[in-house]
N, CA, C and O atoms as CSV, one atom per row, in Angstrom:
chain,resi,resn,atom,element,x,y,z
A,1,UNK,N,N,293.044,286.273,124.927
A,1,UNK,CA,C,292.378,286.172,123.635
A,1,UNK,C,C,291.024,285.506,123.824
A,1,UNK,O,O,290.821,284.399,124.323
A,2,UNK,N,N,290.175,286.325,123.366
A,2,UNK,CA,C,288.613,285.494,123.280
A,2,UNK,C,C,288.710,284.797,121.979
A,2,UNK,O,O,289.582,284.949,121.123
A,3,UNK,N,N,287.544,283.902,121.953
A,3,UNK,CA,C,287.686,283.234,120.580
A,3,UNK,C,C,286.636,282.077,121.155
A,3,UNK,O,O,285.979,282.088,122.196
A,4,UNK,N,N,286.711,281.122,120.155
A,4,UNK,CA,C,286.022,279.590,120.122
A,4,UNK,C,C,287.041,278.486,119.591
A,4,UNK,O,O,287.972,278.665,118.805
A,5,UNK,N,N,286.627,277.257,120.233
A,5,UNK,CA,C,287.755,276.209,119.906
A,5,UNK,C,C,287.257,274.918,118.942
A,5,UNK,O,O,286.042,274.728,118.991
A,6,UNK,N,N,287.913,274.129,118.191
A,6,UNK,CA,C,287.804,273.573,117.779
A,6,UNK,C,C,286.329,273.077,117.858
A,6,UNK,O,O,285.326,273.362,117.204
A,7,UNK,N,N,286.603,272.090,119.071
A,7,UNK,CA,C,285.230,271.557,118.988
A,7,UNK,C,C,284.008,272.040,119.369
A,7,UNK,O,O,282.984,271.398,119.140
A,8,UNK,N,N,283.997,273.153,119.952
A,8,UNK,CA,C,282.711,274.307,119.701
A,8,UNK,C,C,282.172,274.248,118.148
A,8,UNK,O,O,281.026,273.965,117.799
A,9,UNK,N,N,283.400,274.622,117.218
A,9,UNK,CA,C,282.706,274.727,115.509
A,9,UNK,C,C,282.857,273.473,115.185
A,9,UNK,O,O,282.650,273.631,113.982
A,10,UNK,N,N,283.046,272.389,115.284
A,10,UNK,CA,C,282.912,270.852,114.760
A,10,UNK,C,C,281.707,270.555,115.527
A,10,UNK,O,O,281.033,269.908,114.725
A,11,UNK,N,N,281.050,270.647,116.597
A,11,UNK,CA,C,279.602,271.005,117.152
A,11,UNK,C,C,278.332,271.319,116.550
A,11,UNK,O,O,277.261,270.743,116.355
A,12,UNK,N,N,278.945,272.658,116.288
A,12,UNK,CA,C,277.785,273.681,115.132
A,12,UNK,C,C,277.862,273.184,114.146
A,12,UNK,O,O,276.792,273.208,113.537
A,13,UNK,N,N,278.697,272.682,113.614
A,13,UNK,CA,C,279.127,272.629,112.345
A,13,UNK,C,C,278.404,271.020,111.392
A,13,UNK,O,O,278.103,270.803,110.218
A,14,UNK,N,N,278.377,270.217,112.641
A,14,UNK,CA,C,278.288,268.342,112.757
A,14,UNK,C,C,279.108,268.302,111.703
A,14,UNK,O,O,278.619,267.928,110.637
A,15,UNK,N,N,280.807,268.746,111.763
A,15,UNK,CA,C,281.764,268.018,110.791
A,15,UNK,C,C,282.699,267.503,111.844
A,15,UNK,O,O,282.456,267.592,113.047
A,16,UNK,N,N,283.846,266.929,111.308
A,16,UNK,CA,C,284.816,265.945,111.795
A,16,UNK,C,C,285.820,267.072,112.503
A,16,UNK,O,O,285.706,268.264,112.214
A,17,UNK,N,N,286.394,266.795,113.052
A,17,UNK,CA,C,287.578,267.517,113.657
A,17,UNK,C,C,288.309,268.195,112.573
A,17,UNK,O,O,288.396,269.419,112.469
A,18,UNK,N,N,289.001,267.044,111.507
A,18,UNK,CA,C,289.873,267.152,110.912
A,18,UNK,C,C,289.540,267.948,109.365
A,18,UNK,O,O,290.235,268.410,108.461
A,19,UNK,N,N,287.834,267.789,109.685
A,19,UNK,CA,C,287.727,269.187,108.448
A,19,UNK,C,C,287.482,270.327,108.963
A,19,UNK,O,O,286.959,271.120,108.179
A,20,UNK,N,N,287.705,270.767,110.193
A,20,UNK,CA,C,287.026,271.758,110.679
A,20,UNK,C,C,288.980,272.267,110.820
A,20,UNK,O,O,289.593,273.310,110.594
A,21,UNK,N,N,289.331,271.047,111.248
A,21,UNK,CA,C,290.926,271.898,111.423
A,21,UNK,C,C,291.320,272.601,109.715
A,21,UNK,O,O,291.900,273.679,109.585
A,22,UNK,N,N,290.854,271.708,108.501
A,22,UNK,CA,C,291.569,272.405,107.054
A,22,UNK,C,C,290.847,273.390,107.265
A,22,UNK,O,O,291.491,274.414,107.489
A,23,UNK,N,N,289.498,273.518,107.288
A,23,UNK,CA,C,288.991,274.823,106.558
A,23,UNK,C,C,289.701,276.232,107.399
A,23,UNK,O,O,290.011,277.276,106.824
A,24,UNK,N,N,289.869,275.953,108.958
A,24,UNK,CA,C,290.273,276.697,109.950
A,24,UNK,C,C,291.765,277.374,109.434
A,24,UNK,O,O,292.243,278.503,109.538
A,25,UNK,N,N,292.203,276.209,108.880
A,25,UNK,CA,C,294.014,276.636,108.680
A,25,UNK,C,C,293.849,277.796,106.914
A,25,UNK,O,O,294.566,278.751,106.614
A,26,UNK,N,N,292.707,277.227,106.127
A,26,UNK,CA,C,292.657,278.055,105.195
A,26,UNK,C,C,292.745,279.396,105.444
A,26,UNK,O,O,293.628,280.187,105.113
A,27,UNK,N,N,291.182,279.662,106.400
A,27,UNK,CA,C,291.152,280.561,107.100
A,27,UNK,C,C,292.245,281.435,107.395
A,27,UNK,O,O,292.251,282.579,106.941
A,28,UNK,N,N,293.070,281.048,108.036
A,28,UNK,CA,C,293.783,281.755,108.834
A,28,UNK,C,C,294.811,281.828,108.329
A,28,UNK,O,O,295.416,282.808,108.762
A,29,UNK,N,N,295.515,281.128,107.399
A,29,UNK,CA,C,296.326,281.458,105.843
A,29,UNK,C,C,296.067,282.804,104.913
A,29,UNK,O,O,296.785,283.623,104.339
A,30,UNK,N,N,294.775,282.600,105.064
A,30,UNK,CA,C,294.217,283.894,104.467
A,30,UNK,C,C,294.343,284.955,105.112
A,30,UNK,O,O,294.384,286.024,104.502
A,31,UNK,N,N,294.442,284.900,106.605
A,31,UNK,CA,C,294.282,286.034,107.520
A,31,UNK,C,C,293.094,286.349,107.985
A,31,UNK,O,O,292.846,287.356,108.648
A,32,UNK,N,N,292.222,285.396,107.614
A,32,UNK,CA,C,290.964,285.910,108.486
A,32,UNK,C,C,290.336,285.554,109.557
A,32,UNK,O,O,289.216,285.859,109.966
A,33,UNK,N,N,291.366,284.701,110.099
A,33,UNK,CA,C,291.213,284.319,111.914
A,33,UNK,C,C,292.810,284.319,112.312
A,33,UNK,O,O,293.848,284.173,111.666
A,34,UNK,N,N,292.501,284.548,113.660
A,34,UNK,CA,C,293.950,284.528,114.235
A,34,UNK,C,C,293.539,282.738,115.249
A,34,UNK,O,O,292.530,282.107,115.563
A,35,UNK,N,N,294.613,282.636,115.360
A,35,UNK,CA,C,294.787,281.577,116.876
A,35,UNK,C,C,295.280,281.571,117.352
A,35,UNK,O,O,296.392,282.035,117.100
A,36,UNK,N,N,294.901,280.917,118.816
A,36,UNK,CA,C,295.954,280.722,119.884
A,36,UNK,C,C,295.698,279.574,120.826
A,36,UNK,O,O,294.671,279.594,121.504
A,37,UNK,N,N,296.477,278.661,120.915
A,37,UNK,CA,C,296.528,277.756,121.519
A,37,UNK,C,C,296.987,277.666,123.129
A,37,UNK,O,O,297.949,278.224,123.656
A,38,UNK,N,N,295.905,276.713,123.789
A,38,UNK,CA,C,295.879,276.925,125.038
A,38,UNK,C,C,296.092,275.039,125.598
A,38,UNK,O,O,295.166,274.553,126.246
A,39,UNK,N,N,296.891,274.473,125.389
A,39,UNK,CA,C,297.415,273.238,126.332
A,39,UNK,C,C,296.734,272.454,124.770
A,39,UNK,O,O,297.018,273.077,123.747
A,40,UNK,N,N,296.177,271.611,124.648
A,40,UNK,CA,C,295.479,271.137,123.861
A,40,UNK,C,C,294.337,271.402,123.005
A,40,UNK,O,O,293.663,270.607,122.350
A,41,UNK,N,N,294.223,272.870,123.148
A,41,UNK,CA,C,292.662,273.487,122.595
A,41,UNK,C,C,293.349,274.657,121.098
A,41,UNK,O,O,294.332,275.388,120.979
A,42,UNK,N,N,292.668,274.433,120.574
A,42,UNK,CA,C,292.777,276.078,119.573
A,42,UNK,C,C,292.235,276.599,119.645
A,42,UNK,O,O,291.121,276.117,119.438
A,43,UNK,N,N,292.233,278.096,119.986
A,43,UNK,CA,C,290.818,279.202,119.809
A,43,UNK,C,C,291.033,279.739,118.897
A,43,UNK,O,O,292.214,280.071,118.791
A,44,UNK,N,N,290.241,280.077,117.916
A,44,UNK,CA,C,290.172,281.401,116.608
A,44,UNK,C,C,289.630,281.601,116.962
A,44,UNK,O,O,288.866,280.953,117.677
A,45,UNK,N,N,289.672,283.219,116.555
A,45,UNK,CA,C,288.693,284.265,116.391
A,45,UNK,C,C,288.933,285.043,114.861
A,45,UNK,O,O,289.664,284.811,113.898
A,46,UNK,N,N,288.259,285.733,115.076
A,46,UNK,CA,C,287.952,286.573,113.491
A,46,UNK,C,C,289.029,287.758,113.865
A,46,UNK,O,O,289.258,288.231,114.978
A,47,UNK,N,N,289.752,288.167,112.315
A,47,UNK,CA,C,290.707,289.109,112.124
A,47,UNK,C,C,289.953,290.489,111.903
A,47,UNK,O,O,290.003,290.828,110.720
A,48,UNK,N,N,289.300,291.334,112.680
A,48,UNK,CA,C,288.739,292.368,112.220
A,48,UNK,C,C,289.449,293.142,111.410
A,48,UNK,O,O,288.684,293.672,110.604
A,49,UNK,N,N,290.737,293.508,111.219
A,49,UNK,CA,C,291.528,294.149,110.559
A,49,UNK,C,C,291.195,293.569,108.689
A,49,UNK,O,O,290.717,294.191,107.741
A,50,UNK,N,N,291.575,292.517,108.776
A,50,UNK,CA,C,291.700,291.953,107.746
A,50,UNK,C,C,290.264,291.357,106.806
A,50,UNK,O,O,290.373,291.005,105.631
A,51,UNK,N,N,289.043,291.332,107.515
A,51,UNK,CA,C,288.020,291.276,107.415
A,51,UNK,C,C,287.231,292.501,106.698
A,51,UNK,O,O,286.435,292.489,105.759
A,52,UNK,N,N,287.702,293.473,107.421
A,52,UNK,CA,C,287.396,295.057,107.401
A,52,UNK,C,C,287.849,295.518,105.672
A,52,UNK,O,O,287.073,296.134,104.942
A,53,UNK,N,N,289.062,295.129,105.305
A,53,UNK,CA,C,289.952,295.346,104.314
A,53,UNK,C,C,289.461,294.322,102.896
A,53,UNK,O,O,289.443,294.688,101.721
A,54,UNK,N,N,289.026,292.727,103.537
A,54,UNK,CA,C,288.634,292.268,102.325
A,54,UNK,C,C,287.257,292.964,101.924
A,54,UNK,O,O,287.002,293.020,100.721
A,55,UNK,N,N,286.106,293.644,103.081
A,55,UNK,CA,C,285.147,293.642,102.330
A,55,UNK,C,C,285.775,295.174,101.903
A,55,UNK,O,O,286.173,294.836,100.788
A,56,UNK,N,N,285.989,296.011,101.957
A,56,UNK,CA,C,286.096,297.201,101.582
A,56,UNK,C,C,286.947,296.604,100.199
A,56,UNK,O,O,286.618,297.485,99.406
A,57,UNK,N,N,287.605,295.909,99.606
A,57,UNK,CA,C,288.232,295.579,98.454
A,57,UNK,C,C,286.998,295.139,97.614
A,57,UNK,O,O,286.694,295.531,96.488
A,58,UNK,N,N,286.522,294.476,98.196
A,58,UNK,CA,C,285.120,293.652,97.836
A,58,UNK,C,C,284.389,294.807,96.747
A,58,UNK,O,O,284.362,294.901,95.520
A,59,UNK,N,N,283.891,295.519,97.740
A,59,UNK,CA,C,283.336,296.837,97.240
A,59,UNK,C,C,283.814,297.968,96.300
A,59,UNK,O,O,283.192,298.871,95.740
A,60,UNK,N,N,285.100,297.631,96.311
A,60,UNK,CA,C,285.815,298.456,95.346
A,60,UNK,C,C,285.638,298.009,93.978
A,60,UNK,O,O,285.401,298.713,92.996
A,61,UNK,N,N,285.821,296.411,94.049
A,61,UNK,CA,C,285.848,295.526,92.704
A,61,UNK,C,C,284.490,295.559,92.502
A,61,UNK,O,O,284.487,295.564,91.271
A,62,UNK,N,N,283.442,295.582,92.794
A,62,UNK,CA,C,281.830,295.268,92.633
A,62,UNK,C,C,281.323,296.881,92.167
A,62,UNK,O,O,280.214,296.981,91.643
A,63,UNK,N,N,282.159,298.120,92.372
A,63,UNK,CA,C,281.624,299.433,91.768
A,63,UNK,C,C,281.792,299.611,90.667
A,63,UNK,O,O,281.383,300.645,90.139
């Protein structure tokens, strides 16, 4: 799995760990990142499937 980890986006981000972990878990509640954990690290990445599907809904509701 490719992806980025935690503290890569708490980096970019200059937030705390522990808000970067809620917004992450929203995220991915929602379905729009997957993860996978590697010893102590999390990587997400983006759900193209599910990404693909909200904007095409998006667009449905906005016509």
């Amino acid at each position: 799995m490719s992806g980025v980890c935690v503290g890569y986006i708490q980096d970019k981000a200059n937030l705390s760990q522990s808000t970067i972990s809620t917004y992450m878990k929203l995220l991915k509640d929602a379905g729009l990142v997957e993860s996978e954990r590697h010893g102590q690290w999390t990587f997400y990445r983006r759900s193209e499937k599910a990404i693909t599907a909200t904007l095409a809904r998006l667009s449905e509701d906005l016509q």
